[in-house]
Backbone as numpy.savetxt, mean C-alpha at the origin, in Angstrom:
# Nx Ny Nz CAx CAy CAz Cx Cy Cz
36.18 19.46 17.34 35.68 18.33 16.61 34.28 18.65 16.11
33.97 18.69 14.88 32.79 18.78 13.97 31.98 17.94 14.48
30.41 17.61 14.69 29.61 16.81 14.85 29.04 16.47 13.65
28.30 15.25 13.14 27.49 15.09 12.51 26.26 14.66 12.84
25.40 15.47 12.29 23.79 15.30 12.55 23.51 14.10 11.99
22.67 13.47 12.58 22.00 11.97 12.26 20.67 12.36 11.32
20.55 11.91 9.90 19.66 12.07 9.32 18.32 11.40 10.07
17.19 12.23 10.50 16.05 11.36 11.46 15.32 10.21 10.44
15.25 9.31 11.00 14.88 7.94 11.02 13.51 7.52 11.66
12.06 7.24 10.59 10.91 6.49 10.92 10.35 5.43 10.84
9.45 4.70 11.34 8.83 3.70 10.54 7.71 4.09 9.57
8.45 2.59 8.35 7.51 2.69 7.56 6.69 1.78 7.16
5.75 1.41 6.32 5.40 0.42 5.54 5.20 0.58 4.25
5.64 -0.71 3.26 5.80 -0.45 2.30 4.72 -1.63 1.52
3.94 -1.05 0.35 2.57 -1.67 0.16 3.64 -2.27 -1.34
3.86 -3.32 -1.62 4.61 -3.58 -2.80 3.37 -4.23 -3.87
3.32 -3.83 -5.30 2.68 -4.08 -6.44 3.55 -5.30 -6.56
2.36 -6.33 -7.10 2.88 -7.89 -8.00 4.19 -8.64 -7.34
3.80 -8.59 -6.04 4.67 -9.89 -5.54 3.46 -11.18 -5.18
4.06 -11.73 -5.59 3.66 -13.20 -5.41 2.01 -13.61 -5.94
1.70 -12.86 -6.95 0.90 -12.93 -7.69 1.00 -12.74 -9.43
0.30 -13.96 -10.05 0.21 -13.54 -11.70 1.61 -14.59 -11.92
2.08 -15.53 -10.95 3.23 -16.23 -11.11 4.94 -16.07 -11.08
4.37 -14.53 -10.42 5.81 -14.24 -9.94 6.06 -14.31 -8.07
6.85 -15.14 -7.96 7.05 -15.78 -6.69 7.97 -14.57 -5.77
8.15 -14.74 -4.77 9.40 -14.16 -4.42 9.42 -14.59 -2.70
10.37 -14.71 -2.23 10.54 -15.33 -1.11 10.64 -14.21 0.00
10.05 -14.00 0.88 9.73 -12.78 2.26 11.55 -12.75 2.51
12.57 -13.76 2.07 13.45 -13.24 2.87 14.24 -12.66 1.79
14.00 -13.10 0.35 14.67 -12.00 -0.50 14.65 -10.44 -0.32
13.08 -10.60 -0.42 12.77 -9.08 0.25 13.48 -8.19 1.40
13.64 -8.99 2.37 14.10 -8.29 3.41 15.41 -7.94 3.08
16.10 -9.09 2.50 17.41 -8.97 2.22 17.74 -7.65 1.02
16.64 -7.19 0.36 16.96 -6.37 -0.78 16.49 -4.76 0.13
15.90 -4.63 1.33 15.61 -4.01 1.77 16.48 -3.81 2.85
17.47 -4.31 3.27 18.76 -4.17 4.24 19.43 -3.39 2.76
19.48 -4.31 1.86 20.58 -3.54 1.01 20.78 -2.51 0.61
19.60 -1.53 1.35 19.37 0.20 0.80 19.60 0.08 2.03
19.82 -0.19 3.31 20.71 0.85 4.54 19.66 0.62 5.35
18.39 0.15 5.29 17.22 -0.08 5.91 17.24 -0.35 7.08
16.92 -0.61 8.87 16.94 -1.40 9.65 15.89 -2.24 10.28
15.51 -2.52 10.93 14.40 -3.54 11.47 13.40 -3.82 10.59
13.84 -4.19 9.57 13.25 -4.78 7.88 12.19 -6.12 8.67
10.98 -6.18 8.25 10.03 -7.05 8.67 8.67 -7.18 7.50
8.93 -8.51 6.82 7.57 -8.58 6.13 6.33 -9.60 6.52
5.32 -9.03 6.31 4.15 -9.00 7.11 3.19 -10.02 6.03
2.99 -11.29 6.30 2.32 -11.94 5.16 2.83 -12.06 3.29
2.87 -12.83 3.56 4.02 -13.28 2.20 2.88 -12.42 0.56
2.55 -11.12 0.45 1.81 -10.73 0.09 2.68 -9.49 -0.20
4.05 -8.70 0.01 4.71 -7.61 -0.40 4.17 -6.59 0.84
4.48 -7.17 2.26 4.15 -6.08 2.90 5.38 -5.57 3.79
5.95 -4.68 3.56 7.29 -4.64 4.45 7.74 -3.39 5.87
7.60 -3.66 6.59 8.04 -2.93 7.68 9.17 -2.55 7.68
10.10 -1.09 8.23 11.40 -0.73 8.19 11.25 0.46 8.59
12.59 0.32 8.84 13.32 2.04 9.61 13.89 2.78 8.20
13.85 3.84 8.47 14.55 4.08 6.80 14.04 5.94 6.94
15.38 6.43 6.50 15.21 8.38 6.68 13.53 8.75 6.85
13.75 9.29 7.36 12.69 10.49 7.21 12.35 11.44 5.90
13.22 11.09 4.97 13.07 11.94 3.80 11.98 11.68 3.04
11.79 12.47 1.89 10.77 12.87 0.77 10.16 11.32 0.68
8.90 11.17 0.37 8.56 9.68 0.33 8.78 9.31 -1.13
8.47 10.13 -1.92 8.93 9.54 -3.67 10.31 9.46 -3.51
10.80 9.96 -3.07 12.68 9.47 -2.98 12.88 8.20 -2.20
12.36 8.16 -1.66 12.25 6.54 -1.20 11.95 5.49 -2.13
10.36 5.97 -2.65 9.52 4.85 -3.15 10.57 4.58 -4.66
11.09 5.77 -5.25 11.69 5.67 -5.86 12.96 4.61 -5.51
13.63 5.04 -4.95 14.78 3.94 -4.47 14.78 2.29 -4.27
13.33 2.49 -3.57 13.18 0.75 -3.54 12.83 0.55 -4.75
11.96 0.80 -5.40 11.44 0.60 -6.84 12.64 -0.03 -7.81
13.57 0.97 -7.85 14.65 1.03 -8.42 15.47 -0.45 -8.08
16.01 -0.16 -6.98 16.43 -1.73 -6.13 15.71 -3.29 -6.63
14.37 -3.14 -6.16 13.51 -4.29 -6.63 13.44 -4.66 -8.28
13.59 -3.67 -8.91 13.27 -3.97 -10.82 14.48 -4.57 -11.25
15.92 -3.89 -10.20 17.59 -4.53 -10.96 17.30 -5.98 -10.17
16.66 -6.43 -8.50 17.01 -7.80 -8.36 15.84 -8.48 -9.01
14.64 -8.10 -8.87 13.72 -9.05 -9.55 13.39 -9.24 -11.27
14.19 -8.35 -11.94 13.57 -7.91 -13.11 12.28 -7.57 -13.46
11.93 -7.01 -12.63 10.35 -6.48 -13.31 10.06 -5.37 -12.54
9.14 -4.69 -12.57 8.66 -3.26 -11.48 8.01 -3.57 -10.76
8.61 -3.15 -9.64 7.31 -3.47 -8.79 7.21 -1.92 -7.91
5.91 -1.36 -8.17 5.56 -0.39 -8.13 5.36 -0.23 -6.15
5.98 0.64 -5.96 6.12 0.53 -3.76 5.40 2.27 -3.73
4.50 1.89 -2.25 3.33 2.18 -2.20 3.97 2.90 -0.76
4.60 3.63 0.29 4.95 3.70 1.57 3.74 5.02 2.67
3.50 4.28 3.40 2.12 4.68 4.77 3.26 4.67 5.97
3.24 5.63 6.76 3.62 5.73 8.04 2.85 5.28 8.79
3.32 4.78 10.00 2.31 4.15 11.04 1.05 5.20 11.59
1.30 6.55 11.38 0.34 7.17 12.06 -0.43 7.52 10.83
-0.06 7.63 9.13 -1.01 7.55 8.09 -2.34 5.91 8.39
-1.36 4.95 8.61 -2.55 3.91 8.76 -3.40 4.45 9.61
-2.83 4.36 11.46 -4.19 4.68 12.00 -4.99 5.18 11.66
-4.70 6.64 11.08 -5.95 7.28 10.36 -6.35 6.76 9.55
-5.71 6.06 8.36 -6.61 5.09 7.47 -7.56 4.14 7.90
-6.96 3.60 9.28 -7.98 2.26 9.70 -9.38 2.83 10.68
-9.11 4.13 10.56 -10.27 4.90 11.64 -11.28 5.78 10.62
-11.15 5.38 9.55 -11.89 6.04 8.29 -12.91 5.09 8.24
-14.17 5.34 7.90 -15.26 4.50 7.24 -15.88 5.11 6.19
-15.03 3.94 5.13 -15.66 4.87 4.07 -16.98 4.86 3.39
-17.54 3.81 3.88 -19.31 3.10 3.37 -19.35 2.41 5.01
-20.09 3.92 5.52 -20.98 4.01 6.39 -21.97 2.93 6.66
-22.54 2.27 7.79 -23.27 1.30 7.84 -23.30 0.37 6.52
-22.05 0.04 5.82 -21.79 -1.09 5.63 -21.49 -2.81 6.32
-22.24 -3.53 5.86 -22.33 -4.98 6.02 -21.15 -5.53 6.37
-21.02 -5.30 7.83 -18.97 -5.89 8.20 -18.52 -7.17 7.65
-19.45 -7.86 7.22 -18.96 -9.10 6.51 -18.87 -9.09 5.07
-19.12 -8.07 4.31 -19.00 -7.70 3.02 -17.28 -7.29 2.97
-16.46 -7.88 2.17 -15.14 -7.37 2.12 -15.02 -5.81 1.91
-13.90 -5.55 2.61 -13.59 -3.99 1.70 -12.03 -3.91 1.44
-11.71 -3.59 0.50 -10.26 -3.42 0.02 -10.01 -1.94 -0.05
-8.64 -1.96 0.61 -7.69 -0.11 0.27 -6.70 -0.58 -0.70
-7.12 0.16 -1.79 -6.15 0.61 -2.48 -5.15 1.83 -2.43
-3.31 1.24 -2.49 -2.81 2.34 -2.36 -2.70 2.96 -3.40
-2.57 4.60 -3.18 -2.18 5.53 -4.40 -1.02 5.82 -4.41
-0.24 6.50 -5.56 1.13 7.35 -5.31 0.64 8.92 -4.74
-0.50 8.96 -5.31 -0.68 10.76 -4.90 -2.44 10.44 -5.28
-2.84 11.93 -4.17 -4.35 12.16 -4.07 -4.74 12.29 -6.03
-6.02 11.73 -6.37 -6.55 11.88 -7.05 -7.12 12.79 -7.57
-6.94 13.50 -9.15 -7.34 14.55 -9.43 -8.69 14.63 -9.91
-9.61 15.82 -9.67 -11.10 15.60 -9.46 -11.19 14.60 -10.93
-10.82 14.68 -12.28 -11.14 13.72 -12.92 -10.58 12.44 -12.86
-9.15 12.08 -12.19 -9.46 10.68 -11.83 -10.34 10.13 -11.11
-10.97 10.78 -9.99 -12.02 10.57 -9.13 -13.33 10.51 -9.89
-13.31 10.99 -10.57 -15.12 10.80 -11.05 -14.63 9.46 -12.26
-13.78 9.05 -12.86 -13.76 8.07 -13.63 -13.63 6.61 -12.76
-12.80 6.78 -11.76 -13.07 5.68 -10.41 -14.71 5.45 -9.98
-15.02 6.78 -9.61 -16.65 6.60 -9.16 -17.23 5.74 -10.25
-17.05 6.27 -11.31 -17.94 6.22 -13.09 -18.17 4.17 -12.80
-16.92 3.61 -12.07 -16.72 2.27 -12.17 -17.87 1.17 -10.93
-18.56 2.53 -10.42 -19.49 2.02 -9.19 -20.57 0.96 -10.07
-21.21 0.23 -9.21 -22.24 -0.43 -10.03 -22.85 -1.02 -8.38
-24.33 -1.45 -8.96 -25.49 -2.15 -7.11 -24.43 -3.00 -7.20
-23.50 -3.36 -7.70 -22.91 -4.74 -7.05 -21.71 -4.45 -6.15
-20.87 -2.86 -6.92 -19.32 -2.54 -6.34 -19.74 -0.98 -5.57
-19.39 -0.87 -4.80 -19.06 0.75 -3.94 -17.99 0.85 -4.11
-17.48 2.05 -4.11 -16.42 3.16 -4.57 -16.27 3.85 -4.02
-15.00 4.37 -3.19 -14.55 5.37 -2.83 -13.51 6.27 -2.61
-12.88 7.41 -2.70 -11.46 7.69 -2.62 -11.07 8.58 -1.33
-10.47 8.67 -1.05 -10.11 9.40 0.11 -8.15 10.01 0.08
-7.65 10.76 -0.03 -5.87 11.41 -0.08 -5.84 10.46 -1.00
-4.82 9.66 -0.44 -3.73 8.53 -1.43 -4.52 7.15 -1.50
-5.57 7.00 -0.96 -6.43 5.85 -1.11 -7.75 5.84 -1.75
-8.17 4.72 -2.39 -9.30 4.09 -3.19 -10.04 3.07 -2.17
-10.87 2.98 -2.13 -12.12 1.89 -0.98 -12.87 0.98 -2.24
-12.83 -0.24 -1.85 -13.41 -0.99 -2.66 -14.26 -1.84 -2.31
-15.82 -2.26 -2.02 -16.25 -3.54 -1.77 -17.64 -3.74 -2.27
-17.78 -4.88 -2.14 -19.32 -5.20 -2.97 -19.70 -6.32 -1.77
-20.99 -7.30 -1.67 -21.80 -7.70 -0.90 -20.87 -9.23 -0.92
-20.66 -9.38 -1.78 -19.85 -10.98 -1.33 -18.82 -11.00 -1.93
-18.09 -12.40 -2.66 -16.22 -12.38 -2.77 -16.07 -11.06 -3.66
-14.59 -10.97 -4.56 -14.28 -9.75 -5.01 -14.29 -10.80 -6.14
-14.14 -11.80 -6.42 -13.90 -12.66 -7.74 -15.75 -12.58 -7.81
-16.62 -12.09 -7.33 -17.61 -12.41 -8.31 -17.78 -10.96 -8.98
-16.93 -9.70 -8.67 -17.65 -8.68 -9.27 -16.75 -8.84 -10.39
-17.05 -7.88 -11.85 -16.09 -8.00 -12.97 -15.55 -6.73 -13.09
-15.38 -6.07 -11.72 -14.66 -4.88 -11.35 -12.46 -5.65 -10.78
-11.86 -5.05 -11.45 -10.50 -5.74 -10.76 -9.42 -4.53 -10.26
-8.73 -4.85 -9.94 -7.21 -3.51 -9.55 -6.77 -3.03 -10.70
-7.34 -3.93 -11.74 -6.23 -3.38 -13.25 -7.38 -2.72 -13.58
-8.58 -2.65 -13.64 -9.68 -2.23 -14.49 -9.69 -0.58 -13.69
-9.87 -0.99 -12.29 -9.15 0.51 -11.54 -7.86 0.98 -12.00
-6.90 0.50 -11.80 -5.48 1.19 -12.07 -5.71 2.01 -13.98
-6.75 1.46 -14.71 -6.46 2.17 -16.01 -7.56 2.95 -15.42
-8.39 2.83 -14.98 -9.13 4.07 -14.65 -8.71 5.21 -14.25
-7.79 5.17 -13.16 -7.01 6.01 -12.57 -6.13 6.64 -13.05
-5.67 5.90 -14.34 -4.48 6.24 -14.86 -2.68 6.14 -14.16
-2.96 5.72 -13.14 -1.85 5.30 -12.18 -1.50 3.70 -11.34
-0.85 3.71 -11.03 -0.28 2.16 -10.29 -0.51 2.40 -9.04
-1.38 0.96 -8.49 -2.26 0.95 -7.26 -1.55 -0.32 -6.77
-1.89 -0.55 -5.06 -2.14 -2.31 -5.05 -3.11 -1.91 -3.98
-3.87 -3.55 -3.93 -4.84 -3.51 -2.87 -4.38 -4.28 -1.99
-5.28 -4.52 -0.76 -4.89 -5.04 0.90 -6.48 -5.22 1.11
-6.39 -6.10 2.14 -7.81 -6.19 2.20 -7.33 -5.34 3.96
-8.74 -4.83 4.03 -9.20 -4.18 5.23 -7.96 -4.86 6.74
-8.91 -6.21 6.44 -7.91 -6.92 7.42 -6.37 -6.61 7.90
-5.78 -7.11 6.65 -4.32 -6.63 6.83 -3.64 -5.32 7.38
-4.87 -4.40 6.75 -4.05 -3.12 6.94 -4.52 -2.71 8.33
-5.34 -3.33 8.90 -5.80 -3.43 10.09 -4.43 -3.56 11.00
-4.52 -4.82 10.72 -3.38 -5.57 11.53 -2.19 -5.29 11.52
-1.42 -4.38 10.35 -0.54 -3.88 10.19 -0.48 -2.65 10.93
-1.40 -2.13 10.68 -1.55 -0.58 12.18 -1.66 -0.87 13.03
-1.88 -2.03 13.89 -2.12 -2.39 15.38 -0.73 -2.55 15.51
0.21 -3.76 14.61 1.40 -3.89 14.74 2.54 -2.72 14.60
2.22 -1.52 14.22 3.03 -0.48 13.98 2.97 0.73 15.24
1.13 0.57 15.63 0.79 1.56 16.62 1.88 1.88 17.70
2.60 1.15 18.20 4.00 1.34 19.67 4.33 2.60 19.22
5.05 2.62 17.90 5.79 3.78 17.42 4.48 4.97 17.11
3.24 4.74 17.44 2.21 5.79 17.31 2.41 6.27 18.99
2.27 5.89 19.93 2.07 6.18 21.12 3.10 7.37 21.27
């Protein structure tokens, strides 16, 4: 009798572009439900904000991001651009400081990338610094914060994303915090 090998299976998280913002709604359990429908298991979204937890191959991550992408544009009609961090990519993300003796009560936002930034997307991101916004990039992520809300700077995700030339979303610090504490088990 032949065996078959079990394709290996991780957790992931998945950073989803334009849910429930700009007036497109979508309900945490559609999601889950469109995320079982690719074969997914312990599907879990994390703040009604496009954040999704799941089991799902071990394979290539653009073959993934691709797949859900794909999935999400036929049920929702529109793109929504998926962003995927392993639990042990966060920790290291949440153990990064990227503005050093920064003001802990000053927000900071991660932006996700699809891929590390090439030295000239990086200097046109920087180019967007100003005394009001700090800037920073690090692999697949962008750092964003200024001294008080993010609605007072006239810096935005879209004004970045054409900078970059690529499709981003942001998270505030917080979340992605909390999302690596909640993922860490499978770090141990």
């Amino acid at each position: 009798m032949t065996r078959r090998s079990a394709t290996p299976h991780q957790r992931w998280v998945a950073f989803l572009r334009a849910i429930n913002v700009g007036g497109r709604i979508v309900k945490m359990e559609r999601l889950r439900t469109e995320f079982q429908a690719l074969g997914f298991g312990s599907v879990e979204t994390f703040i009604a904000s496009g954040n999704i937890l799941f089991d799902g191959p071990a394979d290539d991550r653009a073959t993934l991001e691709e797949r859900i992408e794909q999935q999400l544009a036929r049920a929702l009609g529109y793109p929504v651009a998926t962003f995927l961090r392993t639990p042990l990519e966060l920790a290291a993300l949440v153990r990064h400081e990227p503005f050093p003796g920064r003001d802990e009560s000053a927000p900071l936002w991660v932006g996700f990338l699809k891929s590390e930034l090439s030295p000239d997307a990086r200097a046109r991101l920087l180019a967007l610094r100003s005394d009001f916004d700090e800037l920073e990039s690090r692999g697949r992520e962008a750092f964003w914060t200024c001294p008080t809300r993010m609605s007072d700077s006239k810096l935005s995700g879209a004004k970045m994303e054409k900078a970059l030339a690529m499709p981003a979303t942001f998270r505030n610090v917080t979340t992605v915090r909390r999302l690596a504490l909640k993922t860490s088990v499978n770090n141990e």
